[in-house]
PAFIBA-678198 format. One line per 3 residues: number of its first residue (from 1); for each residue x, y, z of C-alpha. Coordinates in Angstrom, 1 decimal. Layout:
% PAFIBA-678198
NUM> X/Y/Z; ...
END
This chain:
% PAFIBA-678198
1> -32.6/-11.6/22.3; -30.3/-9.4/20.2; -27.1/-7.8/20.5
4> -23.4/-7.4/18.6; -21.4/-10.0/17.6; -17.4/-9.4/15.7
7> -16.2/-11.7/13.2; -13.9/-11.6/10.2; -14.8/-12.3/6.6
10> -12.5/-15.6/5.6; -13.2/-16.0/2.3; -13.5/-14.3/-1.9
13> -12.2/-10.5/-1.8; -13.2/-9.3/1.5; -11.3/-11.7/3.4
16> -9.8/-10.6/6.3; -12.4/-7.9/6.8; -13.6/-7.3/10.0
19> -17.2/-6.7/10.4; -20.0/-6.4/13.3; -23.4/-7.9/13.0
22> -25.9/-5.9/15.1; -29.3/-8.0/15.6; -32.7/-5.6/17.0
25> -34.7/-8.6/18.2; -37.4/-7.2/16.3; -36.5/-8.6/12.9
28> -34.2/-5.6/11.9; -30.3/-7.1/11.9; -27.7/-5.5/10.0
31> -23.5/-5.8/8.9; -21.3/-3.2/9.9; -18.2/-3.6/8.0
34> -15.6/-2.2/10.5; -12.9/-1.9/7.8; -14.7/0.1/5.4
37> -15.4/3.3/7.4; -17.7/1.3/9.5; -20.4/1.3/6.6
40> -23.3/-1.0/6.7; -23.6/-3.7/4.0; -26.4/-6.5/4.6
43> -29.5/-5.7/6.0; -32.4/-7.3/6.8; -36.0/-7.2/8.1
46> -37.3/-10.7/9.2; -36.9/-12.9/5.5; -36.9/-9.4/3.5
49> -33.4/-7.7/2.6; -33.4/-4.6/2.5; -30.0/-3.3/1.0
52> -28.4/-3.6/-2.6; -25.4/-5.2/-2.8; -23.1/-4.9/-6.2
55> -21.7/-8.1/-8.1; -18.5/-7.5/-5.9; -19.7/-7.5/-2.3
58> -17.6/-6.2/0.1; -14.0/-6.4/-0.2; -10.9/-5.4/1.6
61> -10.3/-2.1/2.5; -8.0/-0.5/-0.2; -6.9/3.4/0.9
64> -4.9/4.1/-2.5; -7.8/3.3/-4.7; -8.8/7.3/-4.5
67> -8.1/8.6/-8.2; -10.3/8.3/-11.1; -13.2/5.3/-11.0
70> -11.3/3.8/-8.7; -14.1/4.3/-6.1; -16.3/2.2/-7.9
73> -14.1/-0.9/-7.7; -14.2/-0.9/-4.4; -17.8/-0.2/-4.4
76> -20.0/-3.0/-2.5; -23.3/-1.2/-2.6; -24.7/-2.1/1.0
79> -27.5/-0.2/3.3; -24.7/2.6/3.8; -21.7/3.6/1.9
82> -20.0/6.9/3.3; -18.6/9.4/1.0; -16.0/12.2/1.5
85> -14.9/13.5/4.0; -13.1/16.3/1.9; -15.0/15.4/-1.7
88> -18.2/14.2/-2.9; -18.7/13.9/-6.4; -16.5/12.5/-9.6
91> -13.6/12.8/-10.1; -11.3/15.4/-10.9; -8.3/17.8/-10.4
94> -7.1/21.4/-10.1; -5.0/23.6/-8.0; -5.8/22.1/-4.6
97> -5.1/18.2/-5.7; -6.4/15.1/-7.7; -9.6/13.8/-6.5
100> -11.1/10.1/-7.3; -15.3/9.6/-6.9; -16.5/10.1/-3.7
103> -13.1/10.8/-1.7; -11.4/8.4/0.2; -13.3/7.4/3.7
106> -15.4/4.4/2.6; -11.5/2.3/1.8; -10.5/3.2/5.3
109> -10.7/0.9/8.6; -11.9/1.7/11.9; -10.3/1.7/15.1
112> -12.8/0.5/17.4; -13.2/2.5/20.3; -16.2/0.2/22.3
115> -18.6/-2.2/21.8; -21.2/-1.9/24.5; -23.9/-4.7/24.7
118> -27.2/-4.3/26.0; -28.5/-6.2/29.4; -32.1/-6.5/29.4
121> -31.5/-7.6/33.1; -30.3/-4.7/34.4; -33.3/-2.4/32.1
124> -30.7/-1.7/29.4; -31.3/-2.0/26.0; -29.5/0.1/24.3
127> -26.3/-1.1/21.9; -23.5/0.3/20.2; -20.1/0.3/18.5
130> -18.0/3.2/18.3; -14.9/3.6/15.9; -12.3/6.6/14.9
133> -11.3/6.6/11.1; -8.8/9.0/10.0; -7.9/10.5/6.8
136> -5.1/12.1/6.6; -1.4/12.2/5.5; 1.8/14.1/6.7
139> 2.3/17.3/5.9; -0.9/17.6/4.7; -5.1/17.5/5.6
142> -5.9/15.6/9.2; -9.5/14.9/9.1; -11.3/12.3/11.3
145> -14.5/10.3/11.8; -15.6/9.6/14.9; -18.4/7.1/14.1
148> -21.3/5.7/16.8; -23.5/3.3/15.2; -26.4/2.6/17.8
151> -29.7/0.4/18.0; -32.1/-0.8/20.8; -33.4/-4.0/21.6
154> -37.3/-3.9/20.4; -36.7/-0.9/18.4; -36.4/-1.3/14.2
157> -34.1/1.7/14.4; -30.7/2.6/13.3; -28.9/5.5/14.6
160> -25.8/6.9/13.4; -24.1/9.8/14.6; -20.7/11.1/13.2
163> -18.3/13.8/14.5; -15.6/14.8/11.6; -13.0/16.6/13.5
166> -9.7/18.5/12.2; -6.9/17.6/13.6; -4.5/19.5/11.6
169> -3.0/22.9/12.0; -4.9/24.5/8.8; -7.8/24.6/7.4
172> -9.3/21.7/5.7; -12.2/21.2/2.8; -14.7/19.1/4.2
175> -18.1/17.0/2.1; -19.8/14.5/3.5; -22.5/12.5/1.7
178> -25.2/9.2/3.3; -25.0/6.8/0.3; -27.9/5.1/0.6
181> -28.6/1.8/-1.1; -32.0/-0.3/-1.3; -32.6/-3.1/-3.2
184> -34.3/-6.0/-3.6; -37.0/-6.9/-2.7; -37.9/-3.7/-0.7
187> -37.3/-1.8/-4.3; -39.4/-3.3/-6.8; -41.7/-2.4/-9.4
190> -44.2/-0.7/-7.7; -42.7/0.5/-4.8; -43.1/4.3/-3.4
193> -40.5/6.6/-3.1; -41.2/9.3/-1.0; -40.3/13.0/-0.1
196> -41.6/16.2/-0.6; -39.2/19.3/-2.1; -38.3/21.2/-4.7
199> -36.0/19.3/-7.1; -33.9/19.3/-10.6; -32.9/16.9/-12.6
202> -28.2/16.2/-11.6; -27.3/17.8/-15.0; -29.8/20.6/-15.2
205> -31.5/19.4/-17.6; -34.7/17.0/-17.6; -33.7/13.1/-18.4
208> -35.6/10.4/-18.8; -36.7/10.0/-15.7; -36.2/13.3/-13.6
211> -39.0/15.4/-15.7; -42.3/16.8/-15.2; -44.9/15.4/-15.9
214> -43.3/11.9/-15.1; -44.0/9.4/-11.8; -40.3/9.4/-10.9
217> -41.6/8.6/-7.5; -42.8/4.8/-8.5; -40.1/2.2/-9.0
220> -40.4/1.1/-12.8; -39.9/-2.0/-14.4; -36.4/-2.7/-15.4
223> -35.2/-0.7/-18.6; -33.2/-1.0/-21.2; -31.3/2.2/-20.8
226> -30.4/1.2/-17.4; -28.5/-1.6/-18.6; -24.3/-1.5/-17.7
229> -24.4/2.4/-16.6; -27.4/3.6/-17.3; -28.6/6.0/-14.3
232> -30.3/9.2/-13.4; -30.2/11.7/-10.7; -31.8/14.2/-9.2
235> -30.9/17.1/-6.4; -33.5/17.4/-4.1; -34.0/20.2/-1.7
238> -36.3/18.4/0.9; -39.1/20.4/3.5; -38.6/20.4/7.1
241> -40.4/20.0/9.9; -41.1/22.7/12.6; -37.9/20.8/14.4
244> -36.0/21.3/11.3; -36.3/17.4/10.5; -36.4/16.1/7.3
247> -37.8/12.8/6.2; -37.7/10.5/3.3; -38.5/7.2/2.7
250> -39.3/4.1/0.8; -42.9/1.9/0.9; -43.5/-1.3/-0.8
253> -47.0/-2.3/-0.3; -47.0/-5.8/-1.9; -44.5/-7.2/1.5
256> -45.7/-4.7/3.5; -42.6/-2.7/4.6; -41.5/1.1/4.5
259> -38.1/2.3/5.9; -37.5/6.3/6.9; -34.1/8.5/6.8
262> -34.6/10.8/9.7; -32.1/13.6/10.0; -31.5/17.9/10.8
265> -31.9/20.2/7.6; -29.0/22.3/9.1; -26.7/19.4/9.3
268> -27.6/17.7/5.9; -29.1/20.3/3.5; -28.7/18.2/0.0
271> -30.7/15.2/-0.5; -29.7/13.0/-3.6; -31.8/10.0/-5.1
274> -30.4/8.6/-7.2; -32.1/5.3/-9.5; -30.7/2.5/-11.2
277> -32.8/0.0/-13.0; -30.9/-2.4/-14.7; -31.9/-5.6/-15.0
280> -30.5/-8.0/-12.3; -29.5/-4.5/-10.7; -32.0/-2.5/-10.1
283> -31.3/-0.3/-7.0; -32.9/3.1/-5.5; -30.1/5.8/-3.9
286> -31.3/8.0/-1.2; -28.5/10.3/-0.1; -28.3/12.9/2.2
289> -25.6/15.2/2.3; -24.1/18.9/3.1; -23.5/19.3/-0.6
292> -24.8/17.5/-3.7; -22.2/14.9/-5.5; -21.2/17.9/-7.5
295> -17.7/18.1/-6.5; -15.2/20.0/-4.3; -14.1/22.0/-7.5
298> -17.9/23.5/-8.0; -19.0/23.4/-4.4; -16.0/26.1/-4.2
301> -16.6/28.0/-7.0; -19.8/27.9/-5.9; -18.6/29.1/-1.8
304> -20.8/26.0/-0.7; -17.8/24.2/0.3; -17.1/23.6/4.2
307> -13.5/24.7/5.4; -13.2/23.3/9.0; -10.7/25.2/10.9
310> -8.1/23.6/13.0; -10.1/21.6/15.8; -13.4/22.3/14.9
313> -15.7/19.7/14.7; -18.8/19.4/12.9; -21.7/16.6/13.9
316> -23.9/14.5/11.9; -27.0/12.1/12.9; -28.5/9.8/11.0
319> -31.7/7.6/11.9; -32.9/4.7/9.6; -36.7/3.0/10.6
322> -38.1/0.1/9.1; -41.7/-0.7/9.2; -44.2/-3.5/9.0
325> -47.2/-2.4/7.6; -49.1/-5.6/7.9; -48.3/-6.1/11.3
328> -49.5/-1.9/11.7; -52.6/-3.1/9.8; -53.7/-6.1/11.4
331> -52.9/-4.8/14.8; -55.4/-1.7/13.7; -57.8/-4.8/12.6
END
């Protein structure tokens, strides 16, 4: 019916990679990549994928490659990429340290802590795999993730829920950002991208894109200026519910599939989308995150940035829906 199943890549850069595939039974099955921070790279929704992946795919973990671009050599794209835990944003240096794009966690490996299974026999349908990653170095910062990725048999749900602990002796600088990544053919032209906030454009300025009077919510056809690196951005400060949720979400109404990021204001204030569409990559970024991909540099001039004191933990949860909107319609019908 469903369940988790371990293997190892063999094969092209990522060999050796350990990864998880998790399958719903509903149609919903996805590739945890236990060496990369536990991100999630494939997924899929019956024939549908759901997730871009970059020309490179997943390779090996690499836990030097955290100066400069480096980051993006190493990037794979996938349903889930996490950035930080200490910086989020490009790079840069100053008087606390050199800092590559988006920090170090996503080139780290788990150690995996339990797999649990479900058993339908015994009324249990609830799966999971749970994994501690750790950043840290002598003398220096001790951060950790401790990382629970969760589903449930007959459910198109993915739960995440992070604890970054410190487990040094002094205080440490902590960012954490949800990169998001949806592709193909769930982003095509056409397809909806929804929230509801207050927003500006990632430089300040309107682009392109990211100004009014412009649909920046419907996925264009692919364009020129988004050939090679070619992007825009914009900082989004989404509305909560009366439970402090916020929502936001994708809908394509030609295959008849939407998918949701469910998750607390409090924990994840920022929301980034970012959109990339080049041709033969042509992607849609939907990142939550405590602060914007500005940087620990600004976030501190700025006193946004998160100093966890020595044990003190802070918790995240993530949840990531998928629907079938035909199957919604003709079961209305």
């Amino acid at each position: 019916m469903g369940g988790i199943e371990t293997s190892v890549i063999d094969n092209g850069a990522g060999r050796g990679t350990r990864i998880a595939w998790i399958n719903t039974g509903t149609g919903l099955r996805f590739k945890v990549v236990i060496d990369r921070a536990m991100d999630i790279a494939d997924a899929f929704y019956n024939e549908h994928s759901l997730a871009w992946l970059s020309h490179s795919g997943i390779t090996a973990a690499q836990p030097l490659s955290d100066k400069g671009i480096d980051w993006l050599r190493t990037f794979g794209g996938g349903l889930l990429v996490t950035c930080g835990l200490s910086h989020v944003g490009g790079p840069e240096s100053d008087e606390f340290g050199e800092r590559g794009i988006h920090g170090q966690i996503s080139n780290l490996p788990a150690e995996i802590e339990s797999v649990i299974q479900p058993d339908p026999l015994s009324g249990n349908m609830d799966m999971s795999i749970t994994g501690i990653i750790k950043q840290s170095q002598a003398l220096g910062s001790r951060l950790e993730l401790r990382r629970t990725i969760s589903a449930t048999l007959g459910k198109s749900v993915i739960r995440i829920h992070d604890e970054v602990i410190n487990r040094g002796n002094t205080e440490a600088a902590h960012m954490l950002l949800y990169h998001c990544n949806f592709g193909w053919p769930l982003i095509d032209e056409g397809t909806k991208i929804v929230w509801n906030g207050t927003w500006k454009a990632r430089d300040g300025n309107p682009n392109k894109i990211f100004r009014e009077g412009n649909d920046f919510k419907t996925c264009p056809p692919p364009l020129d200026d988004h050939q090679g690196g070619g992007e825009e951005a914009a900082f989004i400060d989404l509305y909560s519910d009366k439970d402090g949720f916020c929502t936001c979400g994708l809908e394509n109404s030609g295959i008849g599939l939407s998918i949701n990021l469910k998750f607390q204001k409090k924990q994840l204030p920022c929301l980034t989308n970012w959109q990339h569409f080049g041709k033969g990559e042509y992607v849609v970024g939907l990142e939550p995150g405590t602060n914007p991909p500005i940087g620990q540099s600004q976030a501190r001039l700025q006193n946004e940035l998160i100093q966890l004191a020595p044990g003190e933990t802070k918790k995240y949860t993530l949840e990531i829906e998928v629907f079938n909107n035909k199957q919604a319609d003709q079961t209305q019908i």
